[in-house]
DRENDOTOR-980354 format. One line per field, with one value per residue (C-alpha): x, z, y. Coordinates in nm, 2 decimals, always signed. Each point is the difference from the previous one (the first is absolute). Layout:
# residues N
xx: (X	...)
zz: (Z	...)
yy: (Y	...)
# end
This chain:
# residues 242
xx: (+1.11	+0.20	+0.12	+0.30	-0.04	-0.20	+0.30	+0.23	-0.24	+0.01	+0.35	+0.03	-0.18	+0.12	+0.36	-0.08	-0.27	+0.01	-0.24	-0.29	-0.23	-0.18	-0.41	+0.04	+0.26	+0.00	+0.12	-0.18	-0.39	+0.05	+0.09	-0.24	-0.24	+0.12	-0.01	-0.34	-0.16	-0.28	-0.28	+0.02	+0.02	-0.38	+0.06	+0.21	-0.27	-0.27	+0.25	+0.11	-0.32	-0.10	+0.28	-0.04	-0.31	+0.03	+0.24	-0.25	-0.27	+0.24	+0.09	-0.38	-0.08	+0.29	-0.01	+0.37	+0.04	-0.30	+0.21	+0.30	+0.27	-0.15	-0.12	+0.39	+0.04	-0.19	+0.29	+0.09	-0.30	-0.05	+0.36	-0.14	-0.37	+0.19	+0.26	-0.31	-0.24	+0.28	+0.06	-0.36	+0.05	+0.28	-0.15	-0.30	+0.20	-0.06	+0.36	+0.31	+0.24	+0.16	-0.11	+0.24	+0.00	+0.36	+0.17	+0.07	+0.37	-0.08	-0.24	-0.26	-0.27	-0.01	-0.13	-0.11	+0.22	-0.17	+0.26	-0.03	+0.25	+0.23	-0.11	-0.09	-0.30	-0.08	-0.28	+0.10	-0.15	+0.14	-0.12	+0.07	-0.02	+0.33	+0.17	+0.16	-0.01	+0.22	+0.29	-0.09	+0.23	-0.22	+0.05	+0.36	-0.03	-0.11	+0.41	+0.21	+0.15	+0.35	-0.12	+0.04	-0.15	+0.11	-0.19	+0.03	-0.41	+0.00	+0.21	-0.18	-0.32	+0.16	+0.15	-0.34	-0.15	+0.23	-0.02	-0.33	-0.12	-0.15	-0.35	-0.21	-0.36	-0.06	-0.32	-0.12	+0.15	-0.29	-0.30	-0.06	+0.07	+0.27	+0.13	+0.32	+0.25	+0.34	+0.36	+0.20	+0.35	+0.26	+0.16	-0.25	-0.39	-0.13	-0.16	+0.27	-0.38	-0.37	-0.32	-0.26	-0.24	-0.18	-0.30	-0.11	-0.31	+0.04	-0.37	-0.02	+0.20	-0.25	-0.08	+0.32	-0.04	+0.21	-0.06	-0.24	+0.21	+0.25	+0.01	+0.00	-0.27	-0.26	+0.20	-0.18	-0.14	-0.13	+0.11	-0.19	-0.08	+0.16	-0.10	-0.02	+0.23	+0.27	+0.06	+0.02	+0.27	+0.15	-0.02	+0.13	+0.33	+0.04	+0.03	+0.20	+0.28	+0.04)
zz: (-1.92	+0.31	+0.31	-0.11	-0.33	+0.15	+0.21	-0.31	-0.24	+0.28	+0.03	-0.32	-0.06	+0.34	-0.14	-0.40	+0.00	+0.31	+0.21	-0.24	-0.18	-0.30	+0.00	-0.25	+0.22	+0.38	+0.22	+0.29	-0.17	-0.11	+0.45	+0.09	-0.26	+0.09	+0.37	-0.01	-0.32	-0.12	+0.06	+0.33	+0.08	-0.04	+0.35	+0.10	-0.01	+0.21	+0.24	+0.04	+0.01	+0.33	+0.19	-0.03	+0.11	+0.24	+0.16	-0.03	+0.15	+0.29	+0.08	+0.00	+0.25	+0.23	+0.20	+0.09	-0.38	-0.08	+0.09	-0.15	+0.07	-0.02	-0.35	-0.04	-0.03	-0.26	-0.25	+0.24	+0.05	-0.35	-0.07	+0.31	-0.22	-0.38	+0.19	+0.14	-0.30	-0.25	+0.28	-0.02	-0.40	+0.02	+0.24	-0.22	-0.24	-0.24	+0.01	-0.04	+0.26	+0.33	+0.26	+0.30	+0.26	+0.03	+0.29	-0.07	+0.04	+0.31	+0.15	+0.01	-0.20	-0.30	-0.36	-0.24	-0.29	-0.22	-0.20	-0.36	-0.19	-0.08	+0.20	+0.36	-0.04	+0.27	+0.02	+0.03	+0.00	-0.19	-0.08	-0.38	-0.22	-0.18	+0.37	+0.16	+0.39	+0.22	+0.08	+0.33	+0.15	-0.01	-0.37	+0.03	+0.17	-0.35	-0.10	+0.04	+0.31	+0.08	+0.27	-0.13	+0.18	+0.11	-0.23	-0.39	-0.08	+0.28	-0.19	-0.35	+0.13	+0.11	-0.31	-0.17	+0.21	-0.08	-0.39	+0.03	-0.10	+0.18	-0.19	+0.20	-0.05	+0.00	+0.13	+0.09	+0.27	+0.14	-0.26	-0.19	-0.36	-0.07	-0.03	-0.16	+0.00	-0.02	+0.01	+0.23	-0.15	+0.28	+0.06	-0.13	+0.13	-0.35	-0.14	-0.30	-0.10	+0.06	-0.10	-0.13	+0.29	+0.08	+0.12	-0.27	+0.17	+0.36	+0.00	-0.21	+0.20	+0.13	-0.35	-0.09	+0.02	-0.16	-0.33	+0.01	-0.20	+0.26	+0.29	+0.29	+0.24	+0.03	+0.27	+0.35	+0.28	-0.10	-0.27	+0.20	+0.33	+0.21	+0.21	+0.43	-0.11	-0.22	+0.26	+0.32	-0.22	-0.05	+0.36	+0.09	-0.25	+0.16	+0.35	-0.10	-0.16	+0.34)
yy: (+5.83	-0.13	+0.18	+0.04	+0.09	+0.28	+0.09	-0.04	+0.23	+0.32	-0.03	+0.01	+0.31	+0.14	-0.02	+0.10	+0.25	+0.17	-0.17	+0.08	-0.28	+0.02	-0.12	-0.26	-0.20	+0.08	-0.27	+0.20	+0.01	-0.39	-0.06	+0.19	-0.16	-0.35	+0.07	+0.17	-0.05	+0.21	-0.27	+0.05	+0.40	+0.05	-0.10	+0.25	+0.32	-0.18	-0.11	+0.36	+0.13	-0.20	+0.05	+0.42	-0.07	-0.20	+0.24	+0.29	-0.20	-0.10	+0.38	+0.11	-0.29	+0.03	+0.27	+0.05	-0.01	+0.24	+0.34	+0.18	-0.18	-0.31	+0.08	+0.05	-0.42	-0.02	-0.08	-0.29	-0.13	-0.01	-0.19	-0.27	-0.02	-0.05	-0.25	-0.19	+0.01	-0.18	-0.28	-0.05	-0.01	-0.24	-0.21	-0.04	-0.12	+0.33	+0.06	-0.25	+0.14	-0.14	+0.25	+0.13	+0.23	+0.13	+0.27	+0.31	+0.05	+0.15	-0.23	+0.27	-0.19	-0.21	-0.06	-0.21	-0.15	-0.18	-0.26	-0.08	-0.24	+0.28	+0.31	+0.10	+0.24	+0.29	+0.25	+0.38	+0.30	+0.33	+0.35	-0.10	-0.31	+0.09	+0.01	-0.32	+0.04	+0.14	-0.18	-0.22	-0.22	-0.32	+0.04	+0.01	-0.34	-0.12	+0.01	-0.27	-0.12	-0.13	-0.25	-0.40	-0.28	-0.34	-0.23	+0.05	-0.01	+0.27	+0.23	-0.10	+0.12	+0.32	+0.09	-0.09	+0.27	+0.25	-0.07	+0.15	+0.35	+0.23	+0.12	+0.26	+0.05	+0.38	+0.20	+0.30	+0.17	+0.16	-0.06	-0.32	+0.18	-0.25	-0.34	-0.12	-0.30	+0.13	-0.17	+0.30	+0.14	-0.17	+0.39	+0.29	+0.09	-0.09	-0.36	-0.15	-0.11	+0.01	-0.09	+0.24	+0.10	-0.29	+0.21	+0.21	+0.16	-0.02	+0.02	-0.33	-0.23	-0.22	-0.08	-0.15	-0.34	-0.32	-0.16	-0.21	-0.25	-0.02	-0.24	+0.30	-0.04	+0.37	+0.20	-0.03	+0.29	+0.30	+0.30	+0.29	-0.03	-0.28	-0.22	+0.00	-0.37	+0.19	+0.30	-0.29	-0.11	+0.32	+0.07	-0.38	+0.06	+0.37	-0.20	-0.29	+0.24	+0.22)
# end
């Protein structure tokens, strides 16, 4: 299926049945399939797993972070962990997406969009799998823009861009007890579709690993405890982004 049959299926069922899809033909599970296919989302829970824990280990060894209110950032430095450990996944070759580090709409930090052929893919965390995230205005920068540019491929590459759909990888907001790949309803708080919990047992995750028949390298770094290496990194990115 082709972009833009994709785009011409949920208009179709946008306009005809209310917005609702049925299982056996739903333009949004065949993206999000195509974008992220299920070969590769073993990766996902050991990805997840290192970055809370990297966070945890960097607020017991810092002291300014080892204290009430320091223990408050602990969502954040999560978000900074998960952004870092897929980079780390892409960059190993474990995952076919074009990484990028884009502002804020407010230049008050930025975050990672990871580019597939149809999709731009962002991590987010909510207090339920079911829920798409707030609305942010660096999400709103996803819609289209009125600006045109001088030379014709210019202008080709930007409407490419903004052909492509927004797919948001969903995890726990405070615990690791979920993980889900979601394509966001443009208006409501709710997902027009999702995947099952990719983490059945929370407990479990560093078990998951890729088929072995698959040509995805063994995800790298640790599942418990991380190592001094991955905090400095932590620690480095924290720096670079303030």
């Amino acid at each position: 299926m082709t972009f833009f049959q994709f785009c011409y299926v949920l208009l179709k069922y946008a306009l005809f049945n209310g917005g609702d899809m049925p299982e056996a033909d739903n333009p949004a599970q065949a993206l999000i399939d195509h974008e992220f296919p299920t070969r590769l989302r073993p990766l996902i829970g050991p990805a997840l797993k290192r970055a809370y824990g990297a966070a945890d280990s960097l607020i017991v060894r810092t002291e300014f972070l080892d204290n009430p209110s320091g223990r408050y950032q602990r969502g954040d430095l999560i978000c900074k962990a998960a952004e870092h450990e897929f980079k780390k996944l892409i960059e190993a070759g474990s995952l076919p997406f074009e990484p990028s580090w884009e502002n804020y709409a407010s230049p008050t930090g930025k975050h990672l969009v990871m580019r597939g052929r149809y999709s731009r893919i962002t991590i987010n965390q909510v207090e339920k799998p079911d829920l798409a995230p707030r609305r942010a205005v660096f999400r709103d920068n996803f819609g289209a823009t009125n600006a045109s540019y001088l030379f014709p491929e210019w202008n080709k590459s930007l409407k490419d861009e903004q052909n492509r759909k927004h797919i948001i990888l969903l995890h726990g907001h405070r615990e690791l007890t979920f993980a889900t790949l979601g394509l966001p309803h443009p208006k409501r708080a709710k997902l027009i579709w999702g995947t099952p919990n990719l983490l059945p047992k929370a407990s479990d995750v560093e078990d998951e690993k890729p088929d072995a028949a698959t040509s995805v390298p063994p995800e790298e770094g640790p599942t418990h405890s991380p190592d001094p290496e991955a905090i400095e990194n932590l620690l480095k990115l924290i720096r670079d982004q303030t």
